[in-house]
C-alpha positions as a printed Julia matrix, in Angstrom:
383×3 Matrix{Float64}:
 115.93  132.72  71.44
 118.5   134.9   69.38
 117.2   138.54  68.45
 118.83  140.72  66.28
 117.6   144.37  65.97
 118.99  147.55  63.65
 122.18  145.55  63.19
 124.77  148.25  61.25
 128.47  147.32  60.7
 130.26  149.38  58.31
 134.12  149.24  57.23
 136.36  151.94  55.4
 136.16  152.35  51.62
 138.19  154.03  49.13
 140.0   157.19  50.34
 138.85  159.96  48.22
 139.49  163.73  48.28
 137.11  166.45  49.09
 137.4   170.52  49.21
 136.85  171.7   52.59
 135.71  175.22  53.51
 139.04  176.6   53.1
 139.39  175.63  49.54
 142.32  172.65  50.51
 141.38  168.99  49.74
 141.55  166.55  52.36
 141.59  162.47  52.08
 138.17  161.22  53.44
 137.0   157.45  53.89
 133.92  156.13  52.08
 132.03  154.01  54.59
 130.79  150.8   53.12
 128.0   149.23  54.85
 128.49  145.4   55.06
 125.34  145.01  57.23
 122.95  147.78  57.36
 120.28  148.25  59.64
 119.29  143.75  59.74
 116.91  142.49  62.38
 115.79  139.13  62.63
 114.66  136.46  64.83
 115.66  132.9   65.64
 113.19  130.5   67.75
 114.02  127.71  70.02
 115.49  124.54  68.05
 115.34  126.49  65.02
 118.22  126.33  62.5
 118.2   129.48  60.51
 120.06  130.28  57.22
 122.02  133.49  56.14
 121.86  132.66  52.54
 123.46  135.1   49.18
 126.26  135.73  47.39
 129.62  136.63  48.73
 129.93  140.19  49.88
 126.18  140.53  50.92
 126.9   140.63  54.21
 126.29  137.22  55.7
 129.55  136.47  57.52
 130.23  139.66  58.94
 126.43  139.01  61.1
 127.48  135.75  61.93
 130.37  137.29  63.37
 128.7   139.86  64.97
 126.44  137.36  66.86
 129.84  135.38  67.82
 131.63  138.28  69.0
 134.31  138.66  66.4
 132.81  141.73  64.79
 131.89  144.9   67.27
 129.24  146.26  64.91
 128.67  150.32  64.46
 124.69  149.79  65.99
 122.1   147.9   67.01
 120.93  144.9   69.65
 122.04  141.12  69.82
 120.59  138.93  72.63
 120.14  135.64  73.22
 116.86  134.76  75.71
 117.32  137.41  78.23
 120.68  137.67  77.8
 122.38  141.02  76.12
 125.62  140.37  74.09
 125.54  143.74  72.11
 123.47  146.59  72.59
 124.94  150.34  71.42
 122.11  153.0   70.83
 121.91  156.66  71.8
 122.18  157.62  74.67
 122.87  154.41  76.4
 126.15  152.7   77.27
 126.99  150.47  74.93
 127.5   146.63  75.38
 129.74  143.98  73.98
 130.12  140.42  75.68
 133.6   139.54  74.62
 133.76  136.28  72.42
 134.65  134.13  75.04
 132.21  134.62  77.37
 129.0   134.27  75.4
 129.25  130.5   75.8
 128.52  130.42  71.76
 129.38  126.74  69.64
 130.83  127.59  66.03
 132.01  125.9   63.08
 134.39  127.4   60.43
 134.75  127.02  56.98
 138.32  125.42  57.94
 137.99  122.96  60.19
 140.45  124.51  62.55
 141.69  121.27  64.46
 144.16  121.66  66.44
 147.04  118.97  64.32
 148.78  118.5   67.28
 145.88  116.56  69.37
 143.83  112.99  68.71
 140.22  113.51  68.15
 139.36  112.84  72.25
 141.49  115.71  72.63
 140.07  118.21  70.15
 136.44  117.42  71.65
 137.95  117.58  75.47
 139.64  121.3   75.08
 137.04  123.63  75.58
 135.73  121.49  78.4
 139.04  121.7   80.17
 139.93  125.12  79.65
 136.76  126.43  81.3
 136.95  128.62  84.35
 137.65  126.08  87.49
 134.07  126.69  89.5
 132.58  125.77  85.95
 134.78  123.23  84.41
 133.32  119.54  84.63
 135.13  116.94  86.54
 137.61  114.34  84.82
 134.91  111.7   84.38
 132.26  114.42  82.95
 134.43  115.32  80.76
 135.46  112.05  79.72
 131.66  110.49  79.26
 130.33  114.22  77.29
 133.26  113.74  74.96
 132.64  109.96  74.04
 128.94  110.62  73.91
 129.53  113.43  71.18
 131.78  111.5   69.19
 129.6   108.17  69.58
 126.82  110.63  68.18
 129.36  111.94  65.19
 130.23  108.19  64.24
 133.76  109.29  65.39
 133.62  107.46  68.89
 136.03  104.22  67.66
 138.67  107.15  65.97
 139.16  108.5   69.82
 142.68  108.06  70.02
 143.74  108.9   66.43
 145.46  111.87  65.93
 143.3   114.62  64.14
 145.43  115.0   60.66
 144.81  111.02  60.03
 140.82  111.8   59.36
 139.46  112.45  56.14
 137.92  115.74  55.4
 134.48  114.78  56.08
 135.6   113.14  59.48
 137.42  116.74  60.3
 134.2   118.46  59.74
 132.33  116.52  61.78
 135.29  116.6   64.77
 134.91  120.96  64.22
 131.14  120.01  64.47
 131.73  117.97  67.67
 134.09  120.42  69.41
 131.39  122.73  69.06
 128.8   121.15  70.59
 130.22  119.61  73.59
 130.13  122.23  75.59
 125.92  122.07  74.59
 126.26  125.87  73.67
 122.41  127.66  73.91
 123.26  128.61  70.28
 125.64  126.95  67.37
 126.99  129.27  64.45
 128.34  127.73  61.39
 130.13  129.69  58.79
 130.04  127.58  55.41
 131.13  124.42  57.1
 130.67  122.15  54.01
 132.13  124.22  51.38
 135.45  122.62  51.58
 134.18  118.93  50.85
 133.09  117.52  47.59
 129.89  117.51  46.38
 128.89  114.07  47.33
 130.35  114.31  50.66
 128.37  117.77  51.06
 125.34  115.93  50.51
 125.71  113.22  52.68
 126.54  115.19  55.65
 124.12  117.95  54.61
 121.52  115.08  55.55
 124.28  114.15  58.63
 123.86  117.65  59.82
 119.74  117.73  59.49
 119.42  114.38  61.72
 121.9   115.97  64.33
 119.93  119.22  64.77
 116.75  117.79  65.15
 118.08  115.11  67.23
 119.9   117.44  69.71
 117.09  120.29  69.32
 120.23  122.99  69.0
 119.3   126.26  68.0
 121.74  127.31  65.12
 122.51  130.1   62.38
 123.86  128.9   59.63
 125.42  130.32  56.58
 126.14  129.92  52.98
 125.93  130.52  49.72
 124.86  127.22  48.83
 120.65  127.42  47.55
 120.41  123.73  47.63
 122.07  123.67  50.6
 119.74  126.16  52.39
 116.76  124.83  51.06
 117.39  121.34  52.27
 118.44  122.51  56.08
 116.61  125.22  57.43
 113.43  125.98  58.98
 113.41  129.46  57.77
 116.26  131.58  55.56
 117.01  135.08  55.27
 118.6   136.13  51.81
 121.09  138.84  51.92
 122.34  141.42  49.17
 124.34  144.18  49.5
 124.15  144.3   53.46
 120.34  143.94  53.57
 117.58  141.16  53.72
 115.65  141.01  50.91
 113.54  138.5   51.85
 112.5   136.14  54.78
 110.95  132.68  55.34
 110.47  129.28  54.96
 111.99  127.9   51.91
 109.13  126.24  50.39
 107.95  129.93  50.58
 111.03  131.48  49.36
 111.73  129.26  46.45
 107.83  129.37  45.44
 106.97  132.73  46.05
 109.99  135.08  45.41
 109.52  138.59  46.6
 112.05  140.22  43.88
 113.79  139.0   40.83
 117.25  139.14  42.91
 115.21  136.23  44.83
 113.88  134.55  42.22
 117.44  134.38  40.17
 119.46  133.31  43.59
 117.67  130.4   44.33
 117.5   127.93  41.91
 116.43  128.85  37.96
 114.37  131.21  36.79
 112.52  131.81  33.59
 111.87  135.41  33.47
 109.27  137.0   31.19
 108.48  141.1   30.87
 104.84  142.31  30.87
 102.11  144.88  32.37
  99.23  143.84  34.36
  96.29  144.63  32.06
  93.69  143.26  34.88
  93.82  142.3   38.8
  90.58  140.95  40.4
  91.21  139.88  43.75
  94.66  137.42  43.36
  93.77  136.44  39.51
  95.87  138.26  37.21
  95.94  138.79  33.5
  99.5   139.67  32.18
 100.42  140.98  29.14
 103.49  140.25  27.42
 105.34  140.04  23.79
 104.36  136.65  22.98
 101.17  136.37  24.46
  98.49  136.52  27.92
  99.52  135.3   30.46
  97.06  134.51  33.39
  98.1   133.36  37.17
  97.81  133.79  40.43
  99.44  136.07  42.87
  99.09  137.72  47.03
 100.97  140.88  45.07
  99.01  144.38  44.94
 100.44  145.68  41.73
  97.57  147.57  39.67
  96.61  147.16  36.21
  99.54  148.76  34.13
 102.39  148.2   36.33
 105.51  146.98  34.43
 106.08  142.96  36.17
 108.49  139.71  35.59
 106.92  136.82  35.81
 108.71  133.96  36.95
 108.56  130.1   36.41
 110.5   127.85  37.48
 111.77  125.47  34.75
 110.18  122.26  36.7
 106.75  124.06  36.97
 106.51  124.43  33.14
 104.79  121.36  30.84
 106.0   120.71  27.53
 103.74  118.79  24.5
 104.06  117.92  21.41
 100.6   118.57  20.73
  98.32  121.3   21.28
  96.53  121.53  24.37
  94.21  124.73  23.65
  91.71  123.52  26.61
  94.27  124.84  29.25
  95.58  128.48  29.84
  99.1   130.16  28.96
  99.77  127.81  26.71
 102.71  129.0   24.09
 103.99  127.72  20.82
 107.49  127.01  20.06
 110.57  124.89  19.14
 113.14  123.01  20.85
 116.51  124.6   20.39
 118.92  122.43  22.1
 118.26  119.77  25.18
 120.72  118.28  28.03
 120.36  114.92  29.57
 120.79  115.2   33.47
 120.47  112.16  34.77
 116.93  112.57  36.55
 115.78  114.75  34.11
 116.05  116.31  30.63
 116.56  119.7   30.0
 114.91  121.43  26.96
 115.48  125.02  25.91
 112.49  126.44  23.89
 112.45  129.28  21.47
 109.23  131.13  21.92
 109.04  134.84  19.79
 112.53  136.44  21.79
 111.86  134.35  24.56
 114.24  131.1   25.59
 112.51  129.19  28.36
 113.78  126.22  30.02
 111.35  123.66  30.71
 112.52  120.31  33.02
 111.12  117.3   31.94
 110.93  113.45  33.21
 114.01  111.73  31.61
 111.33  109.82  29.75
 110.89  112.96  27.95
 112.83  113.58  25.47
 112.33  116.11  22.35
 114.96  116.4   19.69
 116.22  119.42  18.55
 113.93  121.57  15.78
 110.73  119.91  16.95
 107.61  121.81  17.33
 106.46  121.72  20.76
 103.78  123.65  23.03
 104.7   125.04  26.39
 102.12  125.36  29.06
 102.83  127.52  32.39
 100.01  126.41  35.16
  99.14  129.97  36.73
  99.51  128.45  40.3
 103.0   127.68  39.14
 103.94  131.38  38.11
 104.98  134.32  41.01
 104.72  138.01  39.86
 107.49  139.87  40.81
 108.31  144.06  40.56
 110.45  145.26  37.71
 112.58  146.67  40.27
């Protein structure tokens, strides 16, 4: 559906002065590359997340894909369809915005105050070119069957400004999809609502895109967010994807500790590989072996992290010597969270967080034993 190749968009840096041949100094613009050389692709009905932190690069390639950005390189289609293509030797293409017939959904809403919610819906069906705009009644029936679909159907006639924000979000959401676009981009569309209203339509937005079977990109910053929505994610940083997959994957099996730290929590523990037979390793560390399970090559004396997740640890009060990587410690301080309990363990230099069942519950300067399953910890490169 959507293929992205060699994608490179850079913008001016810092002005900074450099001698030139004639021994003068001239003013010459840094290039900073806020997507550099990205390729991806999207399948049919898939809904596929541009997740990182702000400044990786996320936005400015959803923006490429919607026409707002003219990257520096590389190749956008959708199907057979070329929206952006510049290489070497080659005349370079770029679809204007308008014409690529894309759906997307800002961060603000951007109603337009002035209309009712029929209204809103009904623009980009009436501005379209007259041999392809829909007739009166068309129009009419596609906008009431959106908002029917939205749960905004009986708010028609209202005018836009009288919704609440979660109603607004799902008009932008509605606007964008009546004109059943081949592809649907949404930049951040929930980060404006609370947090209980982001999770409701979070779950809102899952039904509708499995439902209607639209292909989308997605971004955000949001790990729970991506985890819960999409089919498969691409993490950014600095401009480049680090990793990409299906979350289960992702969150399990972290390719890098930027990975690992992004989404979700991390325990992170230093040691070398002193053996590798097949996918069983043995890792040294500080406060003792270590043995788990990992695809990785890394040979024995490579420098690693291991990382556990604080819900894949166990935590005891007794000693459990039968089972492997098994550590001794003490509870240092604990925080009740509602569906689960918290517990921060001193182990030698280390402070692991382990999750528990609520039930669970260790006070403060107990003696406890940690045990990390080895199908539980990935094995990730120091750098």
């Amino acid at each position: 559906m959507l293929h992205i190749d060699n994608l490179v968009k850079t913008f001016d840096g810092e002005r900074r002065k450099r001698a030139r041949s004639n021994g003068k100094e001239e003013a010459a613009a840094t290039k900073i590359f806020a997507v550099n050389d990205v390729s991806f692709e999207v399948g049919e009905g898939e809904l596929f997340t541009l997740l990182g932190p702000s400044g990786c690069g996320k936005t400015t390639t959803l923006r490429a894909i919607a026409g707002l950005e003219k990257p520096d390189a590389g190749h956008i289609a959708v199907g057979e369809r070329v929206l952006f293509s510049s290489k070497p030797g080659e005349k370079t293409v770029n679809v204007p915005a308008n014409s690529r017939g894309l759906g997307m959904v800002f961060q603000s809403y951007a109603i337009w105050p002035h209309m009712t919610v029929f209204n809103n819906v009904a623009f980009p069906l009436q501005v379209m070119k007259r041999g392809e705009r829909p007739a009166k009644r068309e129009i009419s029936e596609r906008v009431m069957r959106v908002l029917e679909t939205m749960e905004l159907g009986s708010y028609a006639n209202r005018q836009a400004t009288k919704l609440s924000g979660g109603q607004q979000q799902r008009l932008a959401l509605a606007r964008a999809i009546v004109i059943e676009p081949t592809l649907l981009l949404l930049d951040e569309p929930l980060s404006n609502l609370d947090a209980k209203l982001r999770e409701s339509l979070r779950y809102e937005l899952k039904r509708l895109q499995r439902e209607l079977g639209i292909t989308s990109v997605y971004v955000t910053h949001d790990q729970i967010e991506a985890l819960a929505l999409s089919t498969k994610i691409a993490v950014m940083s600095d401009g480049n994807v680090v990793q990409l997959g299906r979350p289960r994957e992702i969150y399990q099996n972290p390719n890098n500790k930027f990975v690992a730290e992004f989404i979700g929590t991390s325990n992170f523990i230093s040691g070398v590989v002193s053996a590798h037979r097949g996918e069983q390793y043995t890792v040294e560390t500080n406060d003792g072996r270590l043995l788990l399970d990992s695809a990785a090559d890394m040979p024995g004396g490579t420098e690693v992290v291991v990382s556990v997740r604080p819900e894949s640890m166990e935590l005891y009060e007794e000693s459990r010597p039968d089972l492997p990587n098994e550590w001794r410690g003490s509870v240092l301080t604990r925080a009740f969270l509602g569906d689960s309990v918290d517990h921060v363990i001193g182990v030698g230099k280390h402070e692991l967080r382990v999750r528990c069942n609520p039930s669970i519950s260790i006070a403060p300067g107990s003696d406890v034993y940690v045990r990390m399953p080895p199908e539980n910890l990935s094995l990730v490169p120091v750098n």
